[in-house]
C-alpha positions as CSV (number, residue, x, y, z in Angstrom):
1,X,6.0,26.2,-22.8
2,X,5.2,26.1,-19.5
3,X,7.7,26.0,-16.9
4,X,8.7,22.8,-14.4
5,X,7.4,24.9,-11.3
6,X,3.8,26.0,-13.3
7,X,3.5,22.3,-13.9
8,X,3.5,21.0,-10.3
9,X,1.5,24.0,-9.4
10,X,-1.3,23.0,-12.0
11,X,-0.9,19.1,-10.9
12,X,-1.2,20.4,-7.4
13,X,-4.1,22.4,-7.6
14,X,-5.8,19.8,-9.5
15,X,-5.2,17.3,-6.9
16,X,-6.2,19.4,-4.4
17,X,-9.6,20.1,-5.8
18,X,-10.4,16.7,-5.9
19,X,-9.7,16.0,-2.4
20,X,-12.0,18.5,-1.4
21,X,-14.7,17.4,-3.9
22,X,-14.3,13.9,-2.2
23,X,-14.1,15.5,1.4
24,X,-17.7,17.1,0.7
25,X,-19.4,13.9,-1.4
26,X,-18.4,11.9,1.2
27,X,-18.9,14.0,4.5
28,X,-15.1,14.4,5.7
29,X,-13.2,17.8,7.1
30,X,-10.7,18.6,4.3
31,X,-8.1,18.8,7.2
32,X,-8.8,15.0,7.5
33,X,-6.3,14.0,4.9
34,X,-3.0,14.6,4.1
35,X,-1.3,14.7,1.1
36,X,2.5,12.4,0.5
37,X,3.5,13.9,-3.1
38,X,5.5,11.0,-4.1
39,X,8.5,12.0,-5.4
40,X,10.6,8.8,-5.9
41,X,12.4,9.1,-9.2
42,X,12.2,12.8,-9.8
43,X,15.0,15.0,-8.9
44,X,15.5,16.8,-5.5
45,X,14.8,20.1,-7.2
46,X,11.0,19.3,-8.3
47,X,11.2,18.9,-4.0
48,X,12.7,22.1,-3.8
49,X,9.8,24.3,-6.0
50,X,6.8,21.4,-4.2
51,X,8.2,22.8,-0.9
52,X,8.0,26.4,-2.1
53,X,4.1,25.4,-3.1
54,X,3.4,24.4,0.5
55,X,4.1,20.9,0.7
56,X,4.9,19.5,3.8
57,X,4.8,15.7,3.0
58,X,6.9,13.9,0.3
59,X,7.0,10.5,-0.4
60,X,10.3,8.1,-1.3
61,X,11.1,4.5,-2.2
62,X,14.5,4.1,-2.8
63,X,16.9,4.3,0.2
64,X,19.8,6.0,-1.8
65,X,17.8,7.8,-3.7
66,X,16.0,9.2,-0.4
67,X,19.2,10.1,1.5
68,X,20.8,12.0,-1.1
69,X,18.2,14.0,-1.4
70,X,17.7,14.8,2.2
71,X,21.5,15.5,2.6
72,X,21.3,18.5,0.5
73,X,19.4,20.1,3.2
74,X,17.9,23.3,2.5
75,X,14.6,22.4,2.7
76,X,11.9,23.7,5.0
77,X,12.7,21.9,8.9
78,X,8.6,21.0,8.8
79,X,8.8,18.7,5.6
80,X,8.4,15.1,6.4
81,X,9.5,11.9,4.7
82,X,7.7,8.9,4.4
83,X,9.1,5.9,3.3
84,X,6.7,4.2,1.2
85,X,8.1,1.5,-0.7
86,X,9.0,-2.7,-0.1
87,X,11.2,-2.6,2.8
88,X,14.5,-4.3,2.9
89,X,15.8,-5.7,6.5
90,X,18.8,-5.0,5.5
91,X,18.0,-1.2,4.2
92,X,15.9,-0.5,7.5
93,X,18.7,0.6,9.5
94,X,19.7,3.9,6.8
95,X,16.0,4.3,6.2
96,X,15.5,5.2,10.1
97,X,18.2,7.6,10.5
98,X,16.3,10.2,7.5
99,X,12.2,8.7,7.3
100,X,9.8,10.7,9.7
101,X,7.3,7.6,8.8
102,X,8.0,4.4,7.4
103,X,4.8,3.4,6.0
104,X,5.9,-0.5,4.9
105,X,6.9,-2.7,7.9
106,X,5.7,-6.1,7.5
107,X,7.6,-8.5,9.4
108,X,9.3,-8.2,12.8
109,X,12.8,-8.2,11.5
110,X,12.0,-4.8,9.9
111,X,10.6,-3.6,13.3
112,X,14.0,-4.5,15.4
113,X,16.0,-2.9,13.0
114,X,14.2,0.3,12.7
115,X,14.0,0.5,16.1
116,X,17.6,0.2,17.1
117,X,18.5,2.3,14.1
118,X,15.9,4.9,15.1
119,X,17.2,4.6,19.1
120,X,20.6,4.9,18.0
121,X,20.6,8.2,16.2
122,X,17.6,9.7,18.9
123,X,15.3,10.0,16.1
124,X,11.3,9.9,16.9
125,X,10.6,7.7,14.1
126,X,6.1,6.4,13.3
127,X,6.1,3.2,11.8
128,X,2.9,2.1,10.0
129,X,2.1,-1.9,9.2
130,X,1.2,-2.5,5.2
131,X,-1.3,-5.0,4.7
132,X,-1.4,-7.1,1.7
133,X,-5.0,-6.7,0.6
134,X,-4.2,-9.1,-2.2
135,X,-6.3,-12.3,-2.7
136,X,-3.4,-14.3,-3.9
137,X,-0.1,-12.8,-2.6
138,X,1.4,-11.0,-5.3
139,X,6.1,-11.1,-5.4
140,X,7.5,-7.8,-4.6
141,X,4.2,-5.9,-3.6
142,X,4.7,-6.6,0.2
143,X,2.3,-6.2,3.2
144,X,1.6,-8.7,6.3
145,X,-1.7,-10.6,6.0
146,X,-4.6,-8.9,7.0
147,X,-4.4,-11.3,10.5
148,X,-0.6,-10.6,10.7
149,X,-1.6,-6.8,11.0
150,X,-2.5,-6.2,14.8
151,X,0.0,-8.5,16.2
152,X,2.4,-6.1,14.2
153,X,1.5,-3.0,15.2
154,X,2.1,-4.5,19.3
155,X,5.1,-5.4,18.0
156,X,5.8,-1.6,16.6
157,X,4.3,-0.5,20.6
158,X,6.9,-2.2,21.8
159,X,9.9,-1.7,20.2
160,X,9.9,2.3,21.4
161,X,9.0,3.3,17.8
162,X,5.6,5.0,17.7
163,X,2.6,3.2,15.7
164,X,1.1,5.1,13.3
165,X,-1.7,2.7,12.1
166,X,-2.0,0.8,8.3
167,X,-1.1,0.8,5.1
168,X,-2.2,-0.5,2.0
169,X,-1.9,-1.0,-2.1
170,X,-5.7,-1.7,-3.3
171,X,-4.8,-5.2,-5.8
172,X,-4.2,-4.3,-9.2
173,X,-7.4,-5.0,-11.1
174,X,-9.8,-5.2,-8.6
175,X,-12.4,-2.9,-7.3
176,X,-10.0,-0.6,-4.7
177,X,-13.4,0.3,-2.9
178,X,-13.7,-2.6,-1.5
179,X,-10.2,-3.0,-0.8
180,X,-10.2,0.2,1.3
181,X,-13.3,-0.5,3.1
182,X,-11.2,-3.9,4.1
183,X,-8.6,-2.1,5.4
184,X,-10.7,0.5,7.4
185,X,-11.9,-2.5,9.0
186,X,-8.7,-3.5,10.0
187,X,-7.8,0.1,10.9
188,X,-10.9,0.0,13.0
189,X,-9.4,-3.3,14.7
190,X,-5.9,-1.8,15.4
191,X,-7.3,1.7,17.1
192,X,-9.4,-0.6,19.7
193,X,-5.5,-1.5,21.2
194,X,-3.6,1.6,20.2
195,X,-5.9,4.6,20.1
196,X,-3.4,7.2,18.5
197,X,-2.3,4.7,15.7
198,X,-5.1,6.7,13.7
199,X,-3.0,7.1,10.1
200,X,-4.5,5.1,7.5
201,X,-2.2,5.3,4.6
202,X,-4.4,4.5,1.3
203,X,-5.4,5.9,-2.2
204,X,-3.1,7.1,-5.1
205,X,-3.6,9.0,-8.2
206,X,-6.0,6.6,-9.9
207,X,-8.1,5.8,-6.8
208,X,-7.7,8.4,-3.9
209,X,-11.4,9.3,-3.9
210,X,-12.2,5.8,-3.3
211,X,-9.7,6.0,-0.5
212,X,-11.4,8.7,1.0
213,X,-15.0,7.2,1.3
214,X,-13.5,4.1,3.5
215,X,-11.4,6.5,5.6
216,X,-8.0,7.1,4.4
217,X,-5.7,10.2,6.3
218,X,-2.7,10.2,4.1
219,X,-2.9,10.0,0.3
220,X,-0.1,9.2,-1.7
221,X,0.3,11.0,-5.2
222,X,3.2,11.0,-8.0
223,X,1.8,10.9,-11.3
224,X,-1.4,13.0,-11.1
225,X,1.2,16.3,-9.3
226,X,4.5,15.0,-11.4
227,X,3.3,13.5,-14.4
228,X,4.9,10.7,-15.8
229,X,8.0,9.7,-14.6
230,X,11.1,9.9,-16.0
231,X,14.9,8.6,-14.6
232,X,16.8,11.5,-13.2
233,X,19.5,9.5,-12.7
C-alpha cells in the first residue's frame, strides 16, 4: 500500500508532466505557469509532506478552515496562500490578515474590506477580480460580469491593495476553451491600464491544458495531486 506522501508525489509528478506537455504543444516557457495545489478539505499535514515536495503555492476556500491551518506554522516562510473560493463581505476582513492572494473579489464591498483589513495588520496583500464566464449567471459560483471586470480591478488600484489580474471558473458543461480564450481577452483589456496585473488565474484538473493555450499563469489543482476528497474534519 502505498504511503499518503508516495501518493501526492505520484499526483504531482503527473501533474507536472502535463503542464510541460502543454507548455511545449502550445509554445509557452514552463516557468510561465504556476501551480495552486488546492488543498481545501484535506488536512494540514498533506500541506506539510506537499511543502516537503517543493510546493510553494496552496490553495484554500474555507476561511476557518484556512486559518487553522496557517496558525500551526511550521511551514516553509516562501509558501503562499491563495484564497480561491466565493468570497464573503463579511469573511474578507480574517481572509486578509493570512491570504498572500485572494483570487475572488467581485464587488467593491469585498475590495474595502480587504483593504482595511490588509492595511490594518501591514500585510502586502494581491487581489485578483473573478469573472463570471457563465452565460446565465449561475447561484453560489460568483464572479463580476465580464464588463464589471476592469472597473474592478481600478477599484483594487486604488484601495492600496495590489492588482493581480483575473480569475475565472470555465461554465460547467461548456467548451472551457472558449471560456479561457474569453477571459484572455479580458486579461488582455485589464493589462492595457495596469501593466503588472499579469496573473491570469484559470484551468483545474479536468481542463488546465485548455487553460494553458489561452494564457493562463496560475493553475489550480486538487483532485488530480490529492485524489478525491474526503472530510478531515
Amino acid at each position: 500500500m502505498s504511503s499518503r506522501r508516495e501518493v501526492l508525489a505520484e499526483g504531482l509528478a503527473e501533474v507536472n508532466r502535463r503542464i510541460g506537455a502543454a507548455c511545449d504543444a502550445f509554445g509557452r516557457p514552463r516557468d510561465d505557469v504556476d501551480l495552486i495545489v488546492v488543498t481545501k478539505t484535506f488536512p494540514r499535514s498533506d500541506i506539510d509532506l506537499l511543502a516537503e515536495l517543493g510546493v510553494r503555492d496552496v490553495g484554500e476556500s474555507r476561511e476557518q478552515e484556512a486559518r487553522v491551518k496557517v496558525e500551526q506554522g511550521g511551514l516553509p516562510p516562501d509558501l503562499r496562500w491563495h484564497f480561491i473560493g466565493q468570497l464573503q463581505s463579511k469573511k474578507a476582513a480574517a481572509v486578509a490578515r493570512w491570504a498572500d492572494v485572494v483570487h475572488s473579489v467581485d464587488r467593491a464591498k469585498v475590495i474595502a474590506r480587504l483593504a482595511r483589513s490588509a492595511a490594518e495588520s501591514g500585510r502586502d496583500l494581491t487581489a485578483l477580480v473573478q469573472v463570471d464566464l457563465d452565460p446565465t449567471p449561475q447561484p453560489g459560483r460568483g464572479g463580476a460580469r465580464p464588463d464589471e471586470v476592469r472597473a474592478l480591478v481600478d477599484e483594487i488600484a486604488a484601495s492600496g491593495l495590489r492588482p493581480g489580474g483575473v480569475m475565472a471558473v470555465a461554465p460547467l458543461g461548456a467548451d472551457p476553451r472558449e471560456a479561457f480564450e474569453h477571459l484572455a481577452g479580458i486579461a488582455e483589456e485589464v493589462r492595457r491600464d495596469h501593466p503588472t496585473a499579469r496573473m491570469i488565474s484559470a484551468g483545474m484538473s479536468a481542463d488546465l491544458e485548455a487553460a494553458i493555450e489561452f494564457g493562463a499563469t496560475h493553475l489550480r489543482v486538487g483532485t488530480a495531486i490529492l485524489k478525491e476528497r474526503e472530510s478531515h474534519g
